[in-house]
C-alpha positions in Angstrom: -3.3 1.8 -0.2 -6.6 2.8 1.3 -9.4 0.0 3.0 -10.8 -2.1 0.5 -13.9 -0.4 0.6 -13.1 2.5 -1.4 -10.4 1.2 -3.9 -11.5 1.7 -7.3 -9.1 -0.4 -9.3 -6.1 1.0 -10.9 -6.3 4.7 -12.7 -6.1 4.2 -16.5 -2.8 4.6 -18.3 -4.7 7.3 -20.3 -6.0 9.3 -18.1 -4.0 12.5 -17.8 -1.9 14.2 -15.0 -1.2 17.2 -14.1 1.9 17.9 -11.5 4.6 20.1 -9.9 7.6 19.0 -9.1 8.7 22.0 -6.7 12.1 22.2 -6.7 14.6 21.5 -2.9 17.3 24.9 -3.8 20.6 24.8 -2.0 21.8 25.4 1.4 18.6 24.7 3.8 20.3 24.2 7.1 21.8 27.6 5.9 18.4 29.0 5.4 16.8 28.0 8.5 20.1 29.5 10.7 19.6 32.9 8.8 15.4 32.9 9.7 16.5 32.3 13.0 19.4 34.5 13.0 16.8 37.5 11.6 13.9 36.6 14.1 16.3 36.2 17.3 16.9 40.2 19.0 20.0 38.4 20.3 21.5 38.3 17.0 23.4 40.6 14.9 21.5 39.9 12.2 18.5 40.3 14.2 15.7 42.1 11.3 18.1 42.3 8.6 16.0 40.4 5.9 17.3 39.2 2.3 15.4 40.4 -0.7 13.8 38.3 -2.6 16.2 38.0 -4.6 19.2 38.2 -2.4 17.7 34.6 -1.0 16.8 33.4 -4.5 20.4 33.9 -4.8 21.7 32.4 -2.2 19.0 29.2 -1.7 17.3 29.1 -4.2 17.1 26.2 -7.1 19.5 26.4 -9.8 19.3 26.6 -13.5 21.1 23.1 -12.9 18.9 21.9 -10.7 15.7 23.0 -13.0 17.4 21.5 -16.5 18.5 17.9 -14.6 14.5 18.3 -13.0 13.4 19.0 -16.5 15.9 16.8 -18.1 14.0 13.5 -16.4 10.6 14.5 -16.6 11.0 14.4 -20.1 13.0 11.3 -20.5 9.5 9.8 -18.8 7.6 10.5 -21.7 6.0 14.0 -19.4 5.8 17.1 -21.1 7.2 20.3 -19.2 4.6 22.7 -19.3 6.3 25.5 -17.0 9.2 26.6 -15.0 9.3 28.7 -12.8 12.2 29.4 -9.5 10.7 27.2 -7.7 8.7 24.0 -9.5 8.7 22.0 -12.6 4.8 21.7 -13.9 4.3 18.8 -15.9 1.4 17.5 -17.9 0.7 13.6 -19.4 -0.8 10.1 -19.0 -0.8 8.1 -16.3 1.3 5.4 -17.4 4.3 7.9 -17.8 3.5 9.5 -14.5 3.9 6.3 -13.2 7.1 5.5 -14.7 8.2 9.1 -13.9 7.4 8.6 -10.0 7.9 5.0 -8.9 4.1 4.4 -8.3 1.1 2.9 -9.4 -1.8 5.4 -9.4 -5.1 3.9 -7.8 -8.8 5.0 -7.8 -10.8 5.4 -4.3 -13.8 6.8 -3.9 -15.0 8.7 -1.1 -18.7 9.6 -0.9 -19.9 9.4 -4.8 -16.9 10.8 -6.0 -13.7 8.6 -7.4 -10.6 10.1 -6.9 -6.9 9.2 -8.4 -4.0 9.1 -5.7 -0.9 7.1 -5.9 -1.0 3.8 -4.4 2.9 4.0 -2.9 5.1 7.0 -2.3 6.1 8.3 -4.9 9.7 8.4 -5.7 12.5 10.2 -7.8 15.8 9.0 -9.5 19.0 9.4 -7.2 20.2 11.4 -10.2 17.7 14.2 -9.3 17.1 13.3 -5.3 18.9 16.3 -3.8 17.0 18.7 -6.4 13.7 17.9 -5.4 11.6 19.0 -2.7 8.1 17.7 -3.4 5.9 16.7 -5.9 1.8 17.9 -5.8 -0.8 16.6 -8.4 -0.4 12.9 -8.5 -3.9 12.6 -6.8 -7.1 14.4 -7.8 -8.6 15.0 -4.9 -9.3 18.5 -3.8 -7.3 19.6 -0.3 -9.2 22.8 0.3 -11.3 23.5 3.5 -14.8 23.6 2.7 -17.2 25.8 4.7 -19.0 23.1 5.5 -16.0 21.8 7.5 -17.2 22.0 11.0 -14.9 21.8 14.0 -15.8 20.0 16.8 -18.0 21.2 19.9 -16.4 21.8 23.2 -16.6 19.3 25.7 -19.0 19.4 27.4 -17.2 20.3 30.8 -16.1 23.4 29.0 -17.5 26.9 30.9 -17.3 30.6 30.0 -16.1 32.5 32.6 -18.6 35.3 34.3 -20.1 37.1 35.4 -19.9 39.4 32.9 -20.8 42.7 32.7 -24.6 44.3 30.7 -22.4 47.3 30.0 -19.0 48.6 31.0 -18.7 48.4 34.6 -22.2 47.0 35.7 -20.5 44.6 37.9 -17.7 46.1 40.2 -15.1 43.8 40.7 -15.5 43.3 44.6 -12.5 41.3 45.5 -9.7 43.6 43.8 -8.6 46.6 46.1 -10.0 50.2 45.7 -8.7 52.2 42.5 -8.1 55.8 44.0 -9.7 55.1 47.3 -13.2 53.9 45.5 -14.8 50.8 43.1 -15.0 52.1 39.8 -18.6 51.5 38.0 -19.6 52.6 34.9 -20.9 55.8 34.1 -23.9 56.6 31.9 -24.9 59.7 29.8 
């Protein structure tokens, strides 16, 4: 639920949501055997990819699966704003988000901004469980990198190797036998 700290209080009921529910397709132990079937030189299949629509067609979500997806959104009080192969994108309030995902949605702030997330994992019906994958958009906070995203520096144990060389072959490497009979240094024009 996030420390104490930065909870907001709960989102409002009328605030509005934006979501995808992206949809699970069929057959996924089936789909990981064939990318590892494709990828392995060991394989007959090895580099024999499906189309796109050759594995649409074969793991891909179903019209059933999308209408039953579809179908419950709806029954939430969400409205279906999209569909595509691969995710239901639904728009509404809070409240029915909430009702539509098992979860109370939360304010936090971080910095001066307030963000909504959802307080518990979300959660679908069991009618609809094996149809989908994941669901995106219940929070408002933004999950891109930022430039200003700064890794940390190296310990500080952490050496370059060297010497290294002004220009190509400036240092002879001293300890490797002879190339040809000789040390091979650079040449200049």
């Amino acid at each position: 639920m996030g420390p104490s700290w930065a909870r907001q209080g709960w989102a409002s009921d009328s605030a509005e949501v934006s979501a995808r529910v992206y949809l699970r397709g069929r057959d996924a132990a089936g789909l990981a055997a064939r990318a590892k079937a494709v990828s392995d030189p060991d394989s007959a299949s090895y580099g024999k990819y499906l189309t796109a629509d050759q594995a649409q067609a074969r793991f891909g979500a179903t019209k059933a699966q999308a209408a039953a997806v579809k179908g419950w959104l709806t029954s939430a009080g969400l409205k279906v704003t999209g569909v595509t192969r691969h995710y239901v994108a639904v728009t509404g309030d809070v409240a029915a988000a909430e009702k539509a995902f098992g979860t109370r949605l939360h304010n936090y702030t971080k910095g001066a901004r307030t963000y909504r997330a959802p307080a518990t994992t979300a959660s679908v019906p069991d009618s609809v469980k094996d149809a989908v994958l994941t669901v995106t958009g219940l929070d408002n906070a933004p999950h891109l990198a930022s430039h200003q995203d700064r890794l940390p520096p190296p310990e500080t144990v952490f050496r370059n190797a060297g010497p290294f060389s002004t220009y190509h072959g400036s240092n002879v490497a001293s300890t490797l036998p002879d190339a040809y009979g000789t040390k091979i240094r650079a040449t200049t024009t």
